[in-house]
C-alpha positions in Angstrom: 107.3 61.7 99.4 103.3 62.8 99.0 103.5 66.5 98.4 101.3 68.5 101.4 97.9 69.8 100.5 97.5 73.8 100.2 94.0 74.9 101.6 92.6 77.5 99.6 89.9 80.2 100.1 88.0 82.1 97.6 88.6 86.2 98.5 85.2 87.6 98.8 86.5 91.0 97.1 87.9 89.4 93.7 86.3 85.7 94.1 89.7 84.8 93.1 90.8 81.4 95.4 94.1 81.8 96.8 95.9 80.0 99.4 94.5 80.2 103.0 98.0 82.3 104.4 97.9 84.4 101.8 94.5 85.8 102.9 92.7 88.1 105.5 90.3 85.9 107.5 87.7 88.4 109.0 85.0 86.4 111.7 81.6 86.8 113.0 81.5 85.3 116.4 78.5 84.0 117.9 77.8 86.9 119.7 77.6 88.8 116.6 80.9 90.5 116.9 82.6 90.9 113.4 87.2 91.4 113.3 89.6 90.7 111.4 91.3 87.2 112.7 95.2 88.0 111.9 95.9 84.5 113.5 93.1 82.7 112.0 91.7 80.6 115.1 89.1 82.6 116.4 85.7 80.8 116.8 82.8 81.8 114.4 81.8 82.3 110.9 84.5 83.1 108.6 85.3 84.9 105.0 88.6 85.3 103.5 89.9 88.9 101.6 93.3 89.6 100.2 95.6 91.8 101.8 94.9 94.4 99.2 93.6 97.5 99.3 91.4 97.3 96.1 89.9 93.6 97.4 89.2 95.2 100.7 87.2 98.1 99.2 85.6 95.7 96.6 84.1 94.3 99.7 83.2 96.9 101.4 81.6 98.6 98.2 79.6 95.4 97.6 78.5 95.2 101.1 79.7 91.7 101.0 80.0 90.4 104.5 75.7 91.0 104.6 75.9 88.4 102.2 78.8 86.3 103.7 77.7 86.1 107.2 73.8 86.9 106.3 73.3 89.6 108.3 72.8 93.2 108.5 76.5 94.9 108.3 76.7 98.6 109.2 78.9 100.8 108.1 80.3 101.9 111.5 81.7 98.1 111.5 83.2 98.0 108.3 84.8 101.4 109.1 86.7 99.6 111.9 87.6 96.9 109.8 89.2 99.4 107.4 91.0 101.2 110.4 92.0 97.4 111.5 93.4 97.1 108.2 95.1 100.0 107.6 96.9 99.1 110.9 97.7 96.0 109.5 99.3 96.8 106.2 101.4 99.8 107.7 102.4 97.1 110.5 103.0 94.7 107.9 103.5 91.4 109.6 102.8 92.4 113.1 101.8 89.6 115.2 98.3 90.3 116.7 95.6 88.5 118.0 92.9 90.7 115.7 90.0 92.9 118.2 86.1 92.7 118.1 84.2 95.6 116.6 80.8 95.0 116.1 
């Protein structure tokens, strides 16, 4: 039996890759709107974080989603993203669809 292929996705925090489940997905729609995808099929530009604090900060610290989605980030948006996350861990394993913040 042919063993099933893992996707993986590099974590823009650490730039370590890691299998796609094991990862945040965060998306920049078309419309410019950046959130964090918890179900991974929203429509638009994606980058991948762990679900770790220190990968999420790393990012944040490096202003790395500028250079992910190539565009200007503020950091009103990434301040949502952290409240989005923090909601996320202390859910841990909630099942939501992930809201638009920028």
């Amino acid at each position: 039996m042919k063993q099933k292929k893992i996707p993986m996705r590099r974590c823009i925090g650490c730039y370590e890759s890691k299998p796609k489940k094991d990862l945040l997905r965060i998306v920049r729609s078309k419309e410019g709107q950046i959130s964090l995808d918890f179900t991974g099929k929203l429509n638009g530009r994606g980058a991948y974080v762990c679900a770790d604090a220190g990968c999420f900060e790393k990012m944040i610290k490096g202003n790395k989603l500028s250079r992910e989605f190539e565009t200007e980030v503020g950091a009103a948006t990434y301040e949502a993203l952290r409240t989005q996350f923090e909601k996320r861990t202390e859910a841990d394993g909630s099942k939501s669809g992930g809201g638009a913040v920028g």
